[in-house]
C-alpha positions in Angstrom: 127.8 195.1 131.3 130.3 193.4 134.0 131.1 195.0 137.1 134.2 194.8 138.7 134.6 195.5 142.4 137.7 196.0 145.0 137.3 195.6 148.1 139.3 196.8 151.1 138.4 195.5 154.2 138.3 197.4 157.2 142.1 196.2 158.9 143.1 197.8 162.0 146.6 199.1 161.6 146.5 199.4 158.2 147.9 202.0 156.2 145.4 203.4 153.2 146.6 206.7 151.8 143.1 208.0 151.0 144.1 211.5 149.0 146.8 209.6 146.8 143.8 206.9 146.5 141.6 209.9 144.7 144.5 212.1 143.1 146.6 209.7 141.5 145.0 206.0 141.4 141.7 206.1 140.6 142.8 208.8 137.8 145.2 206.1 136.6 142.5 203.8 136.7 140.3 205.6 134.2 143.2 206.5 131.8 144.5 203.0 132.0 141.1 201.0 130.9 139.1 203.7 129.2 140.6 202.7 126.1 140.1 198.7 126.3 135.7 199.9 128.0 135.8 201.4 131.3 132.4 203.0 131.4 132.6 204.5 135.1 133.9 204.2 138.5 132.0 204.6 141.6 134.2 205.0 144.9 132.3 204.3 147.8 133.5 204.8 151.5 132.6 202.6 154.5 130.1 204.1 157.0 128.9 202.7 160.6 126.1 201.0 160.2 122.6 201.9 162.2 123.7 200.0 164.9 127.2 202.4 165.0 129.2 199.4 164.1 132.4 199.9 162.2 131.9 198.7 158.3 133.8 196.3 157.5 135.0 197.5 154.5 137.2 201.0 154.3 135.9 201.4 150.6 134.8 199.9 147.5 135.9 200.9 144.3 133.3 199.6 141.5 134.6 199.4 137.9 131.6 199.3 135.2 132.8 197.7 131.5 131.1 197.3 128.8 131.0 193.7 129.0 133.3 190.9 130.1 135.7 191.4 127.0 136.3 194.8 128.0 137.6 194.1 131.1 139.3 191.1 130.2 141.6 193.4 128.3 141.6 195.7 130.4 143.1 193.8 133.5 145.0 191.4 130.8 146.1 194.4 128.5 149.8 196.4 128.6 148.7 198.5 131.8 147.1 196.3 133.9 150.6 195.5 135.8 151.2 199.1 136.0 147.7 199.6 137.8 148.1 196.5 140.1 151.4 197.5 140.5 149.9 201.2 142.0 148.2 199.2 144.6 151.3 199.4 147.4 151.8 203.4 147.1 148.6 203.6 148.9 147.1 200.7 151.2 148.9 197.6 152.4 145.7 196.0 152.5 145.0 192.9 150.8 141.8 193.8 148.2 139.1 191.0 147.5 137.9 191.8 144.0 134.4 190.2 142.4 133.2 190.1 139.1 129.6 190.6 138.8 126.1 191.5 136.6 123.0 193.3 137.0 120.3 190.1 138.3 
């Protein structure tokens, strides 16, 4: 199992369109890489912190595939542009993606 994880940093003045995120996106998402081993998605938002500090991510968006072939072709297969290319109808922030594995 590989994980991978977008990040949007918290960026004051940004734009992030947070209903077409969760109606159209992340729906896209899941029909776009199911077929090639999307196993899940887990969208989580930022929250203060204990100290009430702002988080310094808006959200995190954690893809789970089967393995690291699976979202190799995902990302590398005929819809990967199409998702990518989704990314401007809804934030103009710059994501920071990691690939990563259970310790």
């Amino acid at each position: 199992m590989v994980i991978f994880s977008v990040l949007y940093p918290a960026t004051p003045g940004a734009r992030f369109d947070q209903a077409y995120y969760d109606d159209v996106h992340i729906p896209l998402v899941k029909a776009a890489y199911a077929p090639t081993g999307l196993k899940d998605v887990q969208v989580l938002r930022g929250l203060p912190g204990p100290d009430g500090g702002a988080p310094p991510f808006l959200l995190m968006a954690h893809l789970i595939f089967d393995g690291p072939e699976a979202l190799a072709a995902s990302l590398g297969g005929p819809r990967g542009p199409e998702v990518r290319g989704d990314v401007a109808k809804f934030t103009d922030i710059q994501p920071i993606t990691q690939v990563s594995a259970p310790a």
